[in-house]
C-alpha positions in Angstrom: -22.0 -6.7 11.8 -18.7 -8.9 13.4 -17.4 -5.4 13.5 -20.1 -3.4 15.4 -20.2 -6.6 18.0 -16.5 -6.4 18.7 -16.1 -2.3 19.0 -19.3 -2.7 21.5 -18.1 -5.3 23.7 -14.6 -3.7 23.9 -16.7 -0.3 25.0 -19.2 -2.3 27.2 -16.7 -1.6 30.6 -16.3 2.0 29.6 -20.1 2.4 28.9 -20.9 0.6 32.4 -18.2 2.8 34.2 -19.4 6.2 32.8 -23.1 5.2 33.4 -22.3 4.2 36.7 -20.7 7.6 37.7 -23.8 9.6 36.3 -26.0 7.3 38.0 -24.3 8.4 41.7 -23.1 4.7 41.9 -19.6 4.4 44.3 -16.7 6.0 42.7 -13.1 4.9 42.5 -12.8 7.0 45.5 -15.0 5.2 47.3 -14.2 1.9 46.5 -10.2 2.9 47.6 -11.2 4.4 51.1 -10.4 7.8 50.0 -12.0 10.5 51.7 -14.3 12.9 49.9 -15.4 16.3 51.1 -18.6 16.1 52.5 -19.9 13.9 55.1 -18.3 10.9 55.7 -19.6 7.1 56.7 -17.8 7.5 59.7 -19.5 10.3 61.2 -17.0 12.8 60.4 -16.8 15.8 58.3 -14.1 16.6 55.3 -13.9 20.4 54.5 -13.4 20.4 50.3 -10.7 22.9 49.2 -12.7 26.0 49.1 -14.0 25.7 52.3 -10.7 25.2 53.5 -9.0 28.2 51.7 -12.2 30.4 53.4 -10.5 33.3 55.5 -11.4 33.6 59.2 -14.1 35.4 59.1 -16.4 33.6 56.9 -15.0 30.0 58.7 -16.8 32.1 61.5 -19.9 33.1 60.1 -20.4 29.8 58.8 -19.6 27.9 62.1 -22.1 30.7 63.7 -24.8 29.3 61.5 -24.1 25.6 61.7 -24.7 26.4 65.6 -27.6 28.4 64.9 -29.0 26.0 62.8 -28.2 22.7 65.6 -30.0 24.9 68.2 -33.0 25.0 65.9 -32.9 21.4 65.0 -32.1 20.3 69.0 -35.8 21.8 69.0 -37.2 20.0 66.4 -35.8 16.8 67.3 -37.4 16.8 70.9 -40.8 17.4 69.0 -40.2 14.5 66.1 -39.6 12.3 69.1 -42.3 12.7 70.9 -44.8 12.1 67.3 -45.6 8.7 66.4 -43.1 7.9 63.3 -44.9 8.4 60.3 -42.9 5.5 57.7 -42.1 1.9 58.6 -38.3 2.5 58.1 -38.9 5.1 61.1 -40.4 2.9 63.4 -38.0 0.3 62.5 -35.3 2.6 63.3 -36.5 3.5 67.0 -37.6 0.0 67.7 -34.2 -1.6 66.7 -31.7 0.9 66.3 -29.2 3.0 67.8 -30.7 5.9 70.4 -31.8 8.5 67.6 -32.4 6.4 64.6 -35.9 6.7 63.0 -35.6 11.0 63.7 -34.2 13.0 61.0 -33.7 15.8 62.7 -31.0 13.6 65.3 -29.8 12.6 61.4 -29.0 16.1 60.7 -27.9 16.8 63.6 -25.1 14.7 63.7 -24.2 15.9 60.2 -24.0 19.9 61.1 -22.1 19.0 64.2 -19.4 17.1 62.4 -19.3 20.0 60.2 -18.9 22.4 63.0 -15.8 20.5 64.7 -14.4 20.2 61.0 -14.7 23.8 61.0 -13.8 24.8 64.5 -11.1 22.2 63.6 -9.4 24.5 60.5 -10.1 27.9 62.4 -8.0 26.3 65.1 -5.1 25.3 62.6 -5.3 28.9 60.9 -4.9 30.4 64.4 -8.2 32.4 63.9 -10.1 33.0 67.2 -12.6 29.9 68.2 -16.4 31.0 67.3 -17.8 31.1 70.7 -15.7 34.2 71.4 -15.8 35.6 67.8 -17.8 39.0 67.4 -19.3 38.8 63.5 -21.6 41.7 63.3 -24.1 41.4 60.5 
């Protein structure tokens, strides 16, 4: 029994760590400051390695439908404004926070625009032509 109690308290930080991980807790990445792709706390967007290897053309086409997609939630966010906020966090938000807080559609708003300049950012760097003046036929 002596036995069993020493191998689990020597696994005990490995057990925590791995159940951590699986549980979406902060990662050593996050804990060092390291950017991940994805969104970012600070508002900005990091492209992960695929994205970044993505040829011209489909850096395009998926810039085209980030824009698309803003236009449609620009729309949206006007109208979720304009209801009554339907969860306390949400009328929280717009009482007490930042211009925007308390609509989701601002939320994700902000999100596909930082992934727009991140992309409008790499087709700059790969020299590829900037999507406002890019013909993609579909």
């Amino acid at each position: 029994m002596a036995f069993f109690r020493r191998a689990t308290n020597r696994l005990r930080p490995l057990v925590v760590l791995c159940g951590c991980a699986l549980a979406g807790c902060s990662t050593m990445q996050d804990m060092a400051g390291l950017q991940r792709p994805g969104y970012q706390d600070n508002g900005s967007y990091v492209l992960s390695a695929h994205e970044q290897g993505m040829g011209c053309r489909e850096l395009q086409e998926r810039s085209m439908g980030l824009q698309e997609r803003m236009q449609a939630l620009s729309v949206s966010a006007l109208e979720q404004v304009q209801q009554v906020p339907n969860t306390v966090a949400a009328a929280w938000g717009r009482l007490f926070g930042a211009p925007g807080d308390g609509v989701p559609a601002i939320a994700e708003y902000k999100e596909a625009s930082a992934e727009s300049a991140a992309l409008n950012a790499t087709l700059t760097k790969k020299g590829c032509a900037p999507t406002s003046t890019a013909s993609i036929r579909r």
